[in-house]
N, C-alpha and C positions, 0 to 999 in steps of 0.2 A: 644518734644525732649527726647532723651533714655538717661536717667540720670544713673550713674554707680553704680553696686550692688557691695557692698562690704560685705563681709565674716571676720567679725574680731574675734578674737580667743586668750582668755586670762585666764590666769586660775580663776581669778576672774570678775566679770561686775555687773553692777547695775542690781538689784537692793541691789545684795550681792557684797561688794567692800572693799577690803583692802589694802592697801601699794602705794606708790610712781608711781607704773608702772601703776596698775590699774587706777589711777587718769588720767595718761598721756591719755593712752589708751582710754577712756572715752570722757575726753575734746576735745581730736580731731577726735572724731567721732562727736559728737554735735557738731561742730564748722562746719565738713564738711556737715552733715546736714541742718545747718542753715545756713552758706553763699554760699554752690553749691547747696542744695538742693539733695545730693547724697543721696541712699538707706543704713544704714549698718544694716547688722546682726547680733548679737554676739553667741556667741557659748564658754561657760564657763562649771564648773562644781560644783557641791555640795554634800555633803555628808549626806543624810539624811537614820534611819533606818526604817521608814515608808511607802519609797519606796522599789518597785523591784529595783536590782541592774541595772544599765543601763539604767533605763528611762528615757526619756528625758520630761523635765519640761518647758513648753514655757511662758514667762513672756513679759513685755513692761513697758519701761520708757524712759518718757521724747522720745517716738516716735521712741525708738529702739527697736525691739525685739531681746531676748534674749534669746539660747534656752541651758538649764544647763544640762547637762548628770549627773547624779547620778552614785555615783562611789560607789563600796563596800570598806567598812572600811578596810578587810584584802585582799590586792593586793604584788606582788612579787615586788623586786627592779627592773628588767626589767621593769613591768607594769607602771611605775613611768616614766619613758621616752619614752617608745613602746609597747603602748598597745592596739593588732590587735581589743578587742571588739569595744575601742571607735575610731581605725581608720575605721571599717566597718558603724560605724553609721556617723561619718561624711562623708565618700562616699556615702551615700546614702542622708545626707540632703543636698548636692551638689548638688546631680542629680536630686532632687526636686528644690531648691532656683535657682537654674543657676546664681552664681554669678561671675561678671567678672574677681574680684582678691579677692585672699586670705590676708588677713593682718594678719599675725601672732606675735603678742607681747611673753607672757612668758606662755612657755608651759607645765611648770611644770604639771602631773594629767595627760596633755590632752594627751599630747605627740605626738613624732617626725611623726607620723605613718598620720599627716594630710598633710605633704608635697608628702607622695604616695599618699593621698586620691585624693590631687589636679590635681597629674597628673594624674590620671585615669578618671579628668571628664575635662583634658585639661584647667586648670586653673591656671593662672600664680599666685606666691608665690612672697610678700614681708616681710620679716623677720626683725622686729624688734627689737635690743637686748638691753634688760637694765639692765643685772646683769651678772656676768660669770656662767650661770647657763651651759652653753654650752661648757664651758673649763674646770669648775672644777664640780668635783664631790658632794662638798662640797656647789657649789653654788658661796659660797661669798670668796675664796681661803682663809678661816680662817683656822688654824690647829687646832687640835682635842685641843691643849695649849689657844686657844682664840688669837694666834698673829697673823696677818698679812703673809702671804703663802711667798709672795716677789717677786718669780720667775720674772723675765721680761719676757722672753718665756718661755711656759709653756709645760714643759715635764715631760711624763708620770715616768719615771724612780724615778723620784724626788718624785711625789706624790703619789708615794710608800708607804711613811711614814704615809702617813695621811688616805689613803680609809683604809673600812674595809678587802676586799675584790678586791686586786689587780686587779686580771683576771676579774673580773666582770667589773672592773672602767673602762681597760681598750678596753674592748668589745663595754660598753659601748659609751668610746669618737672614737672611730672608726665609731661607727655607726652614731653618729650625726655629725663627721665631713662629712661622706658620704652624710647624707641628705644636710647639709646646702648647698654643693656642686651642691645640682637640683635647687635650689630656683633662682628664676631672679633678687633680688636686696636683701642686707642687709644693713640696718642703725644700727649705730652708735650714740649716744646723742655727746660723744665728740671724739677728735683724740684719746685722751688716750686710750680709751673701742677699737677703732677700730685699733689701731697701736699693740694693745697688742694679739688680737685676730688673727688678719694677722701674723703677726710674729711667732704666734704661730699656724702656717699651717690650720687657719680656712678660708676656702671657701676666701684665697687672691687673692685681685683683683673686688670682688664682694660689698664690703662695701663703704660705705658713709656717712660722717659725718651731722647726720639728729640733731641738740641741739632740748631739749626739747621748749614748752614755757610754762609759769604759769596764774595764775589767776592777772589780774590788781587791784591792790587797786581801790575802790569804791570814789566818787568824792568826800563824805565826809570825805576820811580816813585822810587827817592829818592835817584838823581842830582838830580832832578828838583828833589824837595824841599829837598836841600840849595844847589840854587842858588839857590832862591827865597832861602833863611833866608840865605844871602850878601849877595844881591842888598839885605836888607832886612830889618835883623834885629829890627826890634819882633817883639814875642809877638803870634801871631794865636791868636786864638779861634774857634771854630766851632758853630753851633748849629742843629740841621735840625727842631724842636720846631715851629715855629711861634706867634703871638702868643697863647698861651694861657695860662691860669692853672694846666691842668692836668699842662702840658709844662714848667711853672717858668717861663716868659718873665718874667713878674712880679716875680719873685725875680730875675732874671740880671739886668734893667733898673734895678731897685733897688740894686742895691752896685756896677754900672757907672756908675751915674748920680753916685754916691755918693763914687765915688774921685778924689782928689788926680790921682792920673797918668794922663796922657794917650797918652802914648807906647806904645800898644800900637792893635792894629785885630780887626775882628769882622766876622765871614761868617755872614751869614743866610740858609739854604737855602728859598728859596720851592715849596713842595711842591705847592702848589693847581694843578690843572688848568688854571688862567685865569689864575696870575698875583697871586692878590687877596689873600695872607695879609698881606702888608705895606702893603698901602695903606692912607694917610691914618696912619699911625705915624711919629712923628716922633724919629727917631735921631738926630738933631744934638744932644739933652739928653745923650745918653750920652755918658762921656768915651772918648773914641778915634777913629779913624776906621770907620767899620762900614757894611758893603755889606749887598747883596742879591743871593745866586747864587741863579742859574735853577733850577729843578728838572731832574733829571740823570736818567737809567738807570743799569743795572749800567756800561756804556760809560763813563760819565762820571763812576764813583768816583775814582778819580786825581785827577782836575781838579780837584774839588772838596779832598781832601785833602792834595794838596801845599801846598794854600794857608795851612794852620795848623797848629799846634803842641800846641791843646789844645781835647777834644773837651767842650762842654758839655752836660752831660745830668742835668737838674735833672728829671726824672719824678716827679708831685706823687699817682703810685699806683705800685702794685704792677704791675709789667708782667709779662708772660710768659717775656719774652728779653732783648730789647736788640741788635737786627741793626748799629745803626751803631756799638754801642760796641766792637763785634768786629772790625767795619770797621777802627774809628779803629788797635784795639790791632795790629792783623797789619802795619798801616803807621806802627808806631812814632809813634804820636798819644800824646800823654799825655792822659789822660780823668779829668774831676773827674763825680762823678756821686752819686746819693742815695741810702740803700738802699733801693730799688727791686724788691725780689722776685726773680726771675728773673734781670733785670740783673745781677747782684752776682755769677752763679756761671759765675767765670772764672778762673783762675790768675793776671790778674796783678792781682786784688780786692787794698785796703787794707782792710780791715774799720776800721781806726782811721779812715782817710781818710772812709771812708762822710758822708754830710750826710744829718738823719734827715729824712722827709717832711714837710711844714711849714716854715711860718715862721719860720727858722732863718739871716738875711742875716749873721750876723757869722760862720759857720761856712763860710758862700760867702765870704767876704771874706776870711778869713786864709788862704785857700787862693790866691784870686786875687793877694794882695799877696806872700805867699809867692815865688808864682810873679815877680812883675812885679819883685822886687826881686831875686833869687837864678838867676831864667831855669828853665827846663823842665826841667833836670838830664837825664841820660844815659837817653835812651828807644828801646832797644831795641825791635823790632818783635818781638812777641809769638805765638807760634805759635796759629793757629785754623784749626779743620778747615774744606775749601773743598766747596764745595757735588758736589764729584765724588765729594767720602768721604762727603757728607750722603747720596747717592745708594747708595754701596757698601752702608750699611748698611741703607737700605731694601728692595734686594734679597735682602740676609739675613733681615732682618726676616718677609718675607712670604713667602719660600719656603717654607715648610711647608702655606701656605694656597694659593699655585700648585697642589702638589704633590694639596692633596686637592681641587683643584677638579680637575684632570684626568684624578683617579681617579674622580669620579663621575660616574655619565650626568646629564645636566643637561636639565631641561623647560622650555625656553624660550619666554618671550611672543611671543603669535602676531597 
């Protein structure tokens, strides 16, 4: 049987891998590996000065090859979203792999210039979004101040205030709004990523709410956990944000710092590549005892969450999802969290509970003391689809675009 070649395309992949999307990106390629048995490729990039600029580095894990373009360290802001070198090399490793769809995740580096590659080798395009990297200029519509953009629809006139370099911003979101407009399907993780995108004249009509899935606790996770909480029953907290203003760290440090009781502890997930998000921060101000966990893989989600009781997720924007608050809920985490956009669309959401974006510490506090004074209450682990069903459904999803790609004779780059 002719099992389907997929072409995925992210700016990071194993065996070099960082952030949220990457994860995604990754687990549902292995999943569609191992339960269709499907082909993928990946197609990433890396920065190395040991290389010619341009070369392509071909790698394999875990049964995926992966082939990483070396970018040169000083490229123009143009190059950063359309850049003809590295669309001329992925038209050419098209017209060598013949694969029958492109999966495009976050194309930061690789840039828009793969969705012409595809149609010059007659290859349908599925675009998957998981950050405003496509609306804003900025990426994450934070302002140059660290707050929260706002916009509900987003126009250019407004984000005036924030690029460096207006005309360029705007050049720029013309041209990707023109590409996403070739592409034959775009997902969504939730409505919000996708209600806000359409609204804001991006390729509406084309999207579809695709939710993430995660990694399932392992059979022994909450023996596990419940011996910890035996072993040692203060209330642990848990925060994988980093020292940021715009991950709430600010806020979380303020009404810990602030509280009467001590008797509870804090896990701080250091996420940096090297180590560096906690240093020179000093946590002995904060009441409690409060560490520093390693940064982990999917392998070492357990680890880290047997070790608390409640997930903190102070998001000081609108995110697209919320991967760890999925995490926390499927392993009965109880989760304090802000309304956050995307975040929030879960089944076991408080909408009272919510904490609104901002400067809001006495709304974190009565939660926290709540908690510290009455304990975590009865926290079921909450059902959330595993990244094998994130998979089912993507094979659904793109079968009709299999279908008429191997219905048609296809002119491929030569």
């Amino acid at each position: 049987m002719n099992v389907p070649h997929i072409l995925l395309a992210n700016v990071f992949f194993a065996p070099f891998a960082y952030g949220g999307a990457t994860i995604v990106a990754q687990e549902v390629a292995l999943a569609l590996v191992r339960q269709s048995g499907w082909r993928i490729t990946a197609v990433s990039v890396c920065q190395r000065a040991d290389l010619l600029p341009y070369a392509l580095i071909k790698t394999e894990t875990r049964g995926i090859v992966n082939y990483l373009i070396n970018l040169p360290e000083q490229r123009s802001y143009a190059q950063l979203y359309d850049n003809p070198q590295v669309t001329s090399l992925l038209a050419g490793l098209m017209g060598q792999l013949a694969p029958d769809l492109v999966h495009a995740h976050c194309l930061q580096d690789i840039g828009t210039g793969i969705i012409e590659a595809a149609a010059l080798n007659d290859v349908p395009v599925v675009l998957s979004v998981h950050d405003f990297w496509w609306l804003c200029d900025r990426q994450f519509m934070i302002r140059p101040d660290g707050q929260y953009c706002g916009q509900q629809v987003i126009r250019p006139s407004v984000c005036r205030g924030c690029v460096e370099h207006p005309a360029a911003a705007r050049f720029r979101s013309d041209l990707l709004h023109r590409r996403a407009r070739n592409v034959d399907l775009i997902t969504y993780p939730s409505r919000f990523a996708r209600d806000l995108s359409e609204k804001s004249g991006f390729a509406p009509g084309k999207g579809v709410v695709w939710e993430n899935g995660v990694t399932a606790p392992k059979a022994d996770f909450f023996a596990r956990q419940a011996a910890r909480r035996a072993r040692d029953p203060r209330v642990a907290f848990g925060f994988l944000g980093g020292p940021s203003q715009i991950k709430g760290w600010p806020l979380i440090r303020q009404v810990f710092s602030d509280l009467p009781q001590t008797n509870l502890c804090g896990h701080l997930v250091d996420g940096s590549l090297n180590g560096s998000w906690w240093k020179g921060h000093d946590l002995a101000a904060i009441g409690g005892d409060w560490q520093i966990h390693p940064r982990f893989d999917q392998d070492g989600l357990d680890a880290f969450y047997e070790k608390i009781d409640v997930l903190l997720f102070l998001s000081q924007w609108k995110e697209t999802f919320g991967l760890a608050i999925r995490e926390a809920l499927c392993r009965g985490i109880r989760v304090i969290q802000t309304d956050s956009g995307g975040t929030t669309e879960h089944g076991a959401v408080d909408r009272d509970a919510l904490i609104p974006i901002g400067p809001y510490p006495d709304a974190l506090r009565a939660q926290i003391e709540n908690i510290l004074e009455f304990g975590i209450g009865p926290c079921s682990a909450h059902p959330v689809r595993s990244y094998g069903e994130q998979a089912a459904e993507f094979a659904e999803l793109v079968q009709p675009l299999l279908q008429k790609t191997r219905r048609a004779p296809k002119m491929r780059a030569g």
